[in-house]
C-alpha positions as CSV (number, residue, x, y, z in Angstrom):
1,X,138.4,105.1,111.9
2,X,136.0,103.4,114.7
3,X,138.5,103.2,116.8
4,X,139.2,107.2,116.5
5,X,135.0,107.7,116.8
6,X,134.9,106.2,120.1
7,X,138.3,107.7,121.3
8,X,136.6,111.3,120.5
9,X,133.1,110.3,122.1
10,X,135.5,109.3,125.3
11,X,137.2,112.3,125.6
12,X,134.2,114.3,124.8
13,X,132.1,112.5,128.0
14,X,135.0,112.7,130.7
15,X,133.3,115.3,132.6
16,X,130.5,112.7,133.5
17,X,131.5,109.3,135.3
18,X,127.9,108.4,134.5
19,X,128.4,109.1,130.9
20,X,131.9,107.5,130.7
21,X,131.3,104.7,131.7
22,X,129.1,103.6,128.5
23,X,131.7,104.2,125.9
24,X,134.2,102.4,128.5
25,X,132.1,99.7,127.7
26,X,131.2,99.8,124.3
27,X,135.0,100.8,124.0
28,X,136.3,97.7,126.0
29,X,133.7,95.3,123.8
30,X,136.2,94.5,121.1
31,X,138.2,91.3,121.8
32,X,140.6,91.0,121.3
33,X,141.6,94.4,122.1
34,X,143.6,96.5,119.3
35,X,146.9,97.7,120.1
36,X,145.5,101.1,119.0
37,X,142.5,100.5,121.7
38,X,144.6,99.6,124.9
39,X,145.1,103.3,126.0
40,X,141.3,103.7,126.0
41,X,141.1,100.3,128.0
42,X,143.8,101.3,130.7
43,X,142.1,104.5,131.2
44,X,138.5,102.9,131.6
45,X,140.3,100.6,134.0
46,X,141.9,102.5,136.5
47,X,139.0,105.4,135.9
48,X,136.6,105.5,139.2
49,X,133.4,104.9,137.7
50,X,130.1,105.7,139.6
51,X,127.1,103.1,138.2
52,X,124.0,103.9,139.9
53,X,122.4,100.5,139.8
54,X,119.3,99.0,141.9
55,X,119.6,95.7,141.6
56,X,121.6,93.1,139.7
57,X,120.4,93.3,136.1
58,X,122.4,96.4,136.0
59,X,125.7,96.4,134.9
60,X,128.2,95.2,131.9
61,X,128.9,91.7,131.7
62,X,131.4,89.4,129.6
63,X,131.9,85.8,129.3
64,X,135.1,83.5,130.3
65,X,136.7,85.3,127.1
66,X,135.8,88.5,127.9
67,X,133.6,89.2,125.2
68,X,130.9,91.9,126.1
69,X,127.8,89.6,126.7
70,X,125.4,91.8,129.0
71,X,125.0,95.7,128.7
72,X,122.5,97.1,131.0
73,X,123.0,100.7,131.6
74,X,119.1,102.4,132.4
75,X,119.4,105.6,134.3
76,X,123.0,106.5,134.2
77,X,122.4,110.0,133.0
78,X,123.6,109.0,129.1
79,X,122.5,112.0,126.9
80,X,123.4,112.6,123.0
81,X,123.0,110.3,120.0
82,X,123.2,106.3,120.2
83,X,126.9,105.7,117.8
84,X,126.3,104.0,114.9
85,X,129.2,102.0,116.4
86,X,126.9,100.2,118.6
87,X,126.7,97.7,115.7
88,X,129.5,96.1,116.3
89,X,128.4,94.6,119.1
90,X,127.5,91.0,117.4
91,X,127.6,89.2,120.7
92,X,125.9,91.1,123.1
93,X,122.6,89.7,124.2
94,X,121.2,92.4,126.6
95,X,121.2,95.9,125.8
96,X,119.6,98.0,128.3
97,X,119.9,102.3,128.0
98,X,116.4,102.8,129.2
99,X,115.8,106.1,131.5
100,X,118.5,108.1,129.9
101,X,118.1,111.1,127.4
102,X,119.0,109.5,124.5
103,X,118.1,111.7,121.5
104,X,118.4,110.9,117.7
105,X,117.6,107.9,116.2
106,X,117.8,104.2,116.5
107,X,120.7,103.3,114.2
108,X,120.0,100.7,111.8
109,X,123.0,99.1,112.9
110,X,121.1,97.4,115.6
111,X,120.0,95.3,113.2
112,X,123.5,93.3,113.5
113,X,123.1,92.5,116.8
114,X,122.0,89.2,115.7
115,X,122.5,87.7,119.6
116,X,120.2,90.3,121.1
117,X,117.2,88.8,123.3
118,X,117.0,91.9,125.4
119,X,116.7,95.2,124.1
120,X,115.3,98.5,126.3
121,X,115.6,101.4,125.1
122,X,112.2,102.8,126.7
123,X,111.9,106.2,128.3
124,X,114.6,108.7,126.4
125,X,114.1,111.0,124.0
126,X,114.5,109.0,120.6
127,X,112.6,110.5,117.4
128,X,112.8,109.7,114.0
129,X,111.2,105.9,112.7
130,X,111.4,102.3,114.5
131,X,114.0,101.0,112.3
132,X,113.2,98.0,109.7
133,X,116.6,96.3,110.7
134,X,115.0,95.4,114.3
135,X,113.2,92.8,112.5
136,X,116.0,91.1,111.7
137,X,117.2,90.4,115.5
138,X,115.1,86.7,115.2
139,X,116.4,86.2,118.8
140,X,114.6,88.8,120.3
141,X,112.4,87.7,123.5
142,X,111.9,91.4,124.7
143,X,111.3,94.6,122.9
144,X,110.5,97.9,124.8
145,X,111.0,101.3,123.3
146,X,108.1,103.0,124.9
147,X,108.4,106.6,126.5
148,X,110.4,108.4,123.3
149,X,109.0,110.2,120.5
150,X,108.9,107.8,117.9
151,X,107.0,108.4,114.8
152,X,105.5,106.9,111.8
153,X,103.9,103.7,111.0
154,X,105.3,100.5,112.5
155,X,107.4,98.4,110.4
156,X,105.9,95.3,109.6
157,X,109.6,93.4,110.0
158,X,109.2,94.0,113.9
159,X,106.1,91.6,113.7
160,X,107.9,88.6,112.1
161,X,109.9,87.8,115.2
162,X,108.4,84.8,116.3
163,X,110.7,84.0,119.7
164,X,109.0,87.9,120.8
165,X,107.7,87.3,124.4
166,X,107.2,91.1,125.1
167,X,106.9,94.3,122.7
168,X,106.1,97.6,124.1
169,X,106.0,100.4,122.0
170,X,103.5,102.5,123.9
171,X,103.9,106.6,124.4
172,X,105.2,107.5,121.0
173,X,103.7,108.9,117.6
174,X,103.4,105.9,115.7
175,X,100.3,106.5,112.9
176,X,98.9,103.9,110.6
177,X,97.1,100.8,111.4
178,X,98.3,97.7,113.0
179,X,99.8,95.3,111.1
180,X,98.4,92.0,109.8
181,X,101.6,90.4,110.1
182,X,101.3,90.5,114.1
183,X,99.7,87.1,113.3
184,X,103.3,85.7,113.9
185,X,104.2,87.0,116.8
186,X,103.1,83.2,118.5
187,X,105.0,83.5,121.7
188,X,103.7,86.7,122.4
189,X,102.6,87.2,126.4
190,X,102.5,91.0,126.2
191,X,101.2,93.8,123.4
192,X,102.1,97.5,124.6
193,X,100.6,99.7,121.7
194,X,98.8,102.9,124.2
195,X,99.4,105.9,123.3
196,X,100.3,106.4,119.9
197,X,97.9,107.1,116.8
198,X,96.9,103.4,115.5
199,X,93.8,103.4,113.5
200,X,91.7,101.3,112.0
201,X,90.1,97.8,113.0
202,X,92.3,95.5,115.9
203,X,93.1,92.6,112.6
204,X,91.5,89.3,113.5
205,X,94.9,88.2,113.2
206,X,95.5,88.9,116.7
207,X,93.4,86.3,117.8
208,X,95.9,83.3,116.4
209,X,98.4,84.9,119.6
210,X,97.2,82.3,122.1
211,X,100.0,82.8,124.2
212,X,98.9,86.7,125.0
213,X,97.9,87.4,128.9
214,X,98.2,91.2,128.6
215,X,96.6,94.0,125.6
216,X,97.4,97.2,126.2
217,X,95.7,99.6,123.3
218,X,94.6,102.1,125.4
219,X,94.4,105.5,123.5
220,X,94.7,104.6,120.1
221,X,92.5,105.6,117.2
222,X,91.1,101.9,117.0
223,X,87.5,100.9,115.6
224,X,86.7,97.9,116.4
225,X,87.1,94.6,118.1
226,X,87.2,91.8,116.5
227,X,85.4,88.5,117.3
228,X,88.2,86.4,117.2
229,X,89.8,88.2,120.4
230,X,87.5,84.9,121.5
231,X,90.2,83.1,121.2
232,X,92.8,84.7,123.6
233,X,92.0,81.8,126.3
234,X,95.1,83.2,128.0
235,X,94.3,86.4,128.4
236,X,93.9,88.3,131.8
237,X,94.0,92.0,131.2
238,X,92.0,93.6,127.6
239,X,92.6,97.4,127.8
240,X,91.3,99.4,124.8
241,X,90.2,102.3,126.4
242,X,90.2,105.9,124.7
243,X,89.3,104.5,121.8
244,X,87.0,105.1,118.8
245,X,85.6,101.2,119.2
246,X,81.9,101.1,117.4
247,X,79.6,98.2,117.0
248,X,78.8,95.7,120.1
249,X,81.0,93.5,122.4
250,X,82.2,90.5,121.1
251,X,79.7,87.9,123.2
252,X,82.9,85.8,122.5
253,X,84.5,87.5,125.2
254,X,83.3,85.2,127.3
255,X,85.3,83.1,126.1
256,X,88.3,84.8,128.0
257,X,87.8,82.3,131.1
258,X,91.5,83.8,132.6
259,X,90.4,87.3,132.1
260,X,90.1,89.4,135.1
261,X,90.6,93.3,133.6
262,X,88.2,93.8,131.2
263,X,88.7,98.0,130.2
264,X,86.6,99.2,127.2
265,X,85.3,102.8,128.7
266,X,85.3,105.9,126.8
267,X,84.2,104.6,123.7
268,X,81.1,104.5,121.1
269,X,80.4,100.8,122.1
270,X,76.2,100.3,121.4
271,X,74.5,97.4,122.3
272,X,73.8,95.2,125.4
273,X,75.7,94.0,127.9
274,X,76.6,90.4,126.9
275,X,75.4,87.6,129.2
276,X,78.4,85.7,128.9
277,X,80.0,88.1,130.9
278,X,78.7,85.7,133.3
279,X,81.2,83.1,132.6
280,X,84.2,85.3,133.6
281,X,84.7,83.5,137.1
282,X,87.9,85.2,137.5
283,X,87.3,88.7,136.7
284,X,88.1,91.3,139.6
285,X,87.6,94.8,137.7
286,X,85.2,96.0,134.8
287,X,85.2,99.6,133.6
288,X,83.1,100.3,130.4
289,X,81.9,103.8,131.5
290,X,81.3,106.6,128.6
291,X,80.3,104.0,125.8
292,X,76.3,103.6,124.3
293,X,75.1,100.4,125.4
294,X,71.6,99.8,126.2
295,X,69.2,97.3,127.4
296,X,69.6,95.7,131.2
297,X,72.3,95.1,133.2
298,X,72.8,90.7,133.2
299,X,71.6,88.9,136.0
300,X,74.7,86.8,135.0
301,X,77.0,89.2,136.2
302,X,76.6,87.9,140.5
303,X,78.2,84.5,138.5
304,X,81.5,86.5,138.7
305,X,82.0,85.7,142.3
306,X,85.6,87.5,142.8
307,X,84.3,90.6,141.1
308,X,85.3,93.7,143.2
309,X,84.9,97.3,141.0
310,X,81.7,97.7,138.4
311,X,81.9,100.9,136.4
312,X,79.1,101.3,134.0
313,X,78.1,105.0,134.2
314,X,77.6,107.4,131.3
315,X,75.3,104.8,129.4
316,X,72.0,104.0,128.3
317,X,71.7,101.0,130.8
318,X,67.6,100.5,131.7
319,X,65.9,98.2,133.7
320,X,66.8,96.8,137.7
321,X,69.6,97.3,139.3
322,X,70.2,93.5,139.6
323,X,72.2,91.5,142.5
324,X,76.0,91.7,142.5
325,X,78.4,88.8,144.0
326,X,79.2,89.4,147.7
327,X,82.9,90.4,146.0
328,X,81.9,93.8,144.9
329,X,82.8,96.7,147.1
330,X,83.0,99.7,144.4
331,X,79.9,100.1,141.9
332,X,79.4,102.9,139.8
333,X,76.2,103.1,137.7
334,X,75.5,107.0,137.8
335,X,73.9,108.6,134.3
336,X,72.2,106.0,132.7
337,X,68.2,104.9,132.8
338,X,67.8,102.5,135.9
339,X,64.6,102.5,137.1
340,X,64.3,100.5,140.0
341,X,66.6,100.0,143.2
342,X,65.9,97.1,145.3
343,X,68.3,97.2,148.6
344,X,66.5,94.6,150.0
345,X,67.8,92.2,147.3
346,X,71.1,93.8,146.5
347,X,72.7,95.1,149.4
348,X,71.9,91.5,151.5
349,X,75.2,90.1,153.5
350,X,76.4,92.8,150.2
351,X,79.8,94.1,151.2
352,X,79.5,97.5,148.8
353,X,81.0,100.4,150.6
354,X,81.2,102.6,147.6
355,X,77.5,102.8,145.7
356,X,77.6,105.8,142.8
357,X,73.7,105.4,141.5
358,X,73.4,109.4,140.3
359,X,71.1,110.9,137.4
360,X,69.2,107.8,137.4
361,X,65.4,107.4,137.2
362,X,65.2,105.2,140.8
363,X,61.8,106.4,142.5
364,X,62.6,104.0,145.6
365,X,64.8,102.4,148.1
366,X,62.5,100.1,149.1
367,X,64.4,99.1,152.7
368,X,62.2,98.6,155.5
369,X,65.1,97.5,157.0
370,X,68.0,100.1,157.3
371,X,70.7,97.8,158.3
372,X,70.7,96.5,155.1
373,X,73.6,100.3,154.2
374,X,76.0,99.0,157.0
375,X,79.1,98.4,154.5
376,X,78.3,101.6,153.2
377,X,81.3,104.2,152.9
378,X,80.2,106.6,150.1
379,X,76.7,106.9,148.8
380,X,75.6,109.3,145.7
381,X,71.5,109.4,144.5
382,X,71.5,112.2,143.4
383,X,69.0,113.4,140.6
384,X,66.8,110.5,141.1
385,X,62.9,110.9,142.0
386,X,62.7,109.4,144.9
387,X,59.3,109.0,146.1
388,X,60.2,107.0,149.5
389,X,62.9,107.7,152.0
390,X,64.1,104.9,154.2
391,X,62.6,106.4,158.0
392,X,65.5,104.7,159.3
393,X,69.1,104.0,158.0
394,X,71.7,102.2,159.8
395,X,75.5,102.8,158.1
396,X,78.0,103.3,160.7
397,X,80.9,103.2,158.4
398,X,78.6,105.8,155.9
399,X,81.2,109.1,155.6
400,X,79.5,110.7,152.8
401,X,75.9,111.0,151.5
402,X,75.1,112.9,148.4
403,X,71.1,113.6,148.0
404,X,70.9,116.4,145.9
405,X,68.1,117.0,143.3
406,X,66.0,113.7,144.7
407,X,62.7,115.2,145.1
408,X,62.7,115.1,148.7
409,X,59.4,116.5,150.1
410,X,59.6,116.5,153.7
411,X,61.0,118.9,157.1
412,X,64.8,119.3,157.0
413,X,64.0,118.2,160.6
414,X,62.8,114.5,159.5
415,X,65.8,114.0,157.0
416,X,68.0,115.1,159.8
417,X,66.3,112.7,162.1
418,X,66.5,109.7,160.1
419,X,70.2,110.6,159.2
420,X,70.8,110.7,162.9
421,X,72.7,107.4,163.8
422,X,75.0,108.1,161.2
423,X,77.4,108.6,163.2
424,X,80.5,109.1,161.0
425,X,79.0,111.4,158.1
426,X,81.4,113.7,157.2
427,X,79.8,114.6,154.2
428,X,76.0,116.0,153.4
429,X,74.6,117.3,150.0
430,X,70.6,117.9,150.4
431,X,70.3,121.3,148.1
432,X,67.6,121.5,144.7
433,X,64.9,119.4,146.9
434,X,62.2,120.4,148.5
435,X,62.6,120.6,152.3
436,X,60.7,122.6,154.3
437,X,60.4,123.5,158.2
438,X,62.7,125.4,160.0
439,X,66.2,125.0,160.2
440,X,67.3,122.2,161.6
441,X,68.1,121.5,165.8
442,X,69.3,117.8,165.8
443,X,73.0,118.2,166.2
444,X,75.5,115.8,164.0
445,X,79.1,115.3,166.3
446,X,80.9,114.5,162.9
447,X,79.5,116.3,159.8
448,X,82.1,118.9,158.3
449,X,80.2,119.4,154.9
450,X,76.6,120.4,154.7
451,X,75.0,121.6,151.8
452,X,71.6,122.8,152.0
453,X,70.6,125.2,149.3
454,X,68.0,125.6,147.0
455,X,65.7,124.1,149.0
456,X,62.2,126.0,151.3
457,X,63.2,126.3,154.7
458,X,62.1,128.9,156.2
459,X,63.0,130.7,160.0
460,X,65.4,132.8,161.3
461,X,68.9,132.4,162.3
462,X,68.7,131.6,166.4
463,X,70.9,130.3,169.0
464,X,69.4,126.3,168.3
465,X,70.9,127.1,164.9
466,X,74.4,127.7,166.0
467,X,74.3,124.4,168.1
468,X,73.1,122.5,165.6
469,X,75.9,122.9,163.4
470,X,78.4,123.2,166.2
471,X,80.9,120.9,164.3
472,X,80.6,122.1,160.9
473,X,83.1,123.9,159.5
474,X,81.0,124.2,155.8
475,X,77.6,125.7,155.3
476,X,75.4,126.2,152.4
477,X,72.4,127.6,153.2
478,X,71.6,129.8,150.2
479,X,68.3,130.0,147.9
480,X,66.5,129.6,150.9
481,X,63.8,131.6,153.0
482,X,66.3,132.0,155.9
483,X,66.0,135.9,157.5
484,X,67.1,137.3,160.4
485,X,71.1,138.3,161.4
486,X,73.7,135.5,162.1
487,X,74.0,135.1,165.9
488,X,76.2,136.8,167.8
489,X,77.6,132.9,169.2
490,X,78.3,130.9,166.0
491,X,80.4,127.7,166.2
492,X,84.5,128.7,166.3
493,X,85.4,126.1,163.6
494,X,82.4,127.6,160.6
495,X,85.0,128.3,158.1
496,X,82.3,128.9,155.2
497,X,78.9,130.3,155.2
């Protein structure tokens, strides 16, 4: 009877090389062969198969007796169900049909595949329930079946297999809440869960998985982190965003001395800022953007010396910007309450080239000396009250400048002047201030974008005007007290107006 199944799902797939070539296998697998089973073998034989493989994990492969060891099949174009015949597999080891179009279900026959340390299955089109007969495979280092369309709440059986090195199971429908049994997964390196509908607390459980580097529970219905993720002294990259996390941060985390991705944003985290951050000497990126924590940013932070990207906008973050490590070249801190920017301390020997400081409440720059922007690339302060403007500022590399809605009470012509040796600016946003004078006659070689708008300058449109702006090729002069016709000579390369 089998050996009828798999002769129809041959005959069925001969159209497709790609397709064949999979139940050649899984055709072939039986050793010995049946004398029934020979005419399927000679044809798979002396069939030209096309495998489009990349590199050398692809492929069927047998041992010395020819028993089917190694099946590892991933983008061959396979579409339909997975047989129910695959159980008879008992030796194979590897099983790899990832990046096909596998539909159906898993078959609970995989659950005799008692040999099976490899098993992909990730990126198809599989629905239906993760089978309970997975957790029977004790031999199992790696488990993907992300990518499909899984649903359901995850079978606590798939948590018992201690010898798991890495489950990923991210990209599906799975509901429910993350089971306490994870606790023996001890040679665990990598947790996949993103995507999927988990709710509930992370169990304190998963803090007995010393062995974890990687946790990946990116958009999840989770609410909280537990203190024992203290314990992970392994661990290098915590990614929970897109979450429904409550309550503070763990100050255990600083614990986490290997850690270097530390990804909470889009949360409801309240709370400060815990100092211990401090002790994370290897941590390169921090992103906790769109949470509600409060109180001042940690000195402690300049002790993570190979820091490069800090995102902390969209919170309630008060007090001094303080000093950063020279490491940092990206920092976002736009929309919360920081009230003081000292330059003179924070961009020193700094090596920032992207500074995002928006809807702040920052009344001054406070640098007499304008050198101190010369790593600056991008630089947004907008919707601040600023009540001083640097009279010089050196930033060769500086391409774009956003100062919109600062307060600014002074001539277009003095901004302009000070802006001057910036000699790159590609970029210029100075609308919803308060500039006054006549339009301005200093002439930027590089600026494409300048936005003046809502502002009080006053004048009439004149041939100094057209020089002016002889390189820009976008102008936003509305909500002003402009009059007069364009000139007749306007630069060639004004594309808006």
């Amino acid at each position: 009877m089998i050996i009828m199944i798999v002769f129809l799902m041959m005959k069925q797939s001969l159209g497709s090389d790609n397709v064949t070539i999979g139940y050649c296998a899984l055709a072939s697998s039986f050793h010995p062969i049946p004398i029934l089973f020979q005419p399927i073998v000679n044809y798979c034989l002396n069939a030209t198969v096309n495998v489009r493989c990349n590199d050398s994990l692809c492929g069927i492969e047998r041992d010395i007796t020819g028993t089917l060891k190694k099946m590892r099949l991933p983008g061959q174009g396979f579409s339909g169900i997975i047989p129910t015949e695959i159980g008879f597999l008992t030796n194979i080891t590897d099983l790899d049909l990832s990046s096909n179009t596998l539909t159906g279900t898993i078959p609970t026959q995989i659950g005799n595949l008692k040999n099976l340390t490899y098993f992909y299955l990730f990126n198809n089109k599989l629905s239906g329930s993760i089978p309970t007969q997975i957790g029977q495979l004790t031999n199992l280092k790696w488990l993907y079946l992300g990518s499909n369309s899984l649903s359901g709440a995850s079978p606590t059986q798939i948590f018992n297999l201690s010898n798991l090195t890495y489950m990923d199971i991210s990209y599906n429908q799975l509901t429910g809440t993350i089971p306490t049994e994870i606790r023996y997964l001890n040679s665990l390196k990598q947790l996949k869960l993103s995507y999927n509908q988990f709710s509930g607390p992370i169990p304190e459980d998963l803090g007995n998985l010393s062995n974890l580097t990687l946790i990946d529970m990116k958009s999840n219905q989770l609410t909280k982190i537990p203190t024992q993720i203290g314990r992970l002294y392994k661990l290098q990259s915590l990614i929970l965003y897109s979450n429904h996390l409550s309550g503070s941060i763990p100050t255990q985390i600083g614990n986490l001395g290997n850690l270097q991705e530390l990804y909470l944003f889009s949360n409801y985290l309240t709370g400060t800022l815990p100092t211990q951050i401090g002790k994370l000497v290897y941590l390169i990126e921090i992103i906790l953007y769109g949470n509600e924590l409060s109180g001042t940013i940690p000195t402690e932070i300049q002790h993570c010396t190979i820091l490069k990207s800090i995102s902390l906008e969209k919170n309630r973050l008060t007090g001094l910007i303080p000093k950063f490590s020279l490491s940092v070249t990206n920092l976002y801190l736009s929309h919360n309450e920081l009230s003081d920017f000292d330059c003179q301390n924070l961009l020193i020997n700094s090596n920032i080239s992207i500074m995002k400081v928006a809807d702040n409440k920052i009344t001054t720059l406070n640098c007499s000396d304008g050198s101190r922007w010369k790593n600056i690339i991008s630089l947004d302060i907008s919707e601040n009250p600023l009540e001083y403007f640097p009279k010089a500022i050196t930033a060769d590399r500086m391409i774009e400048l956003n100062l919109q809605q600062c307060g600014l009470n002074t001539t277009v012509n003095d901004i302009f002047f000070t802006l001057s040796s910036l000699n790159n600016l590609r970029y210029l946003d100075l609308s919803f201030n308060n500039l006054t004078g006549g339009l301005p006659k200093i002439r930027f070689m590089s600026i494409s974008t300048i936005i003046l708008s809502n502002n009080q300058i006053s004048g009439t449109f004149s041939d100094t005007f057209s020089n002016a702006f002889l390189f820009t090729t976008s102008l936003d002069l509305t909500q002003n007290n402009i009059t007069g016709n364009l000139p007749d000579f306007y630069p060639d390369g004004l594309q808006e107006l």
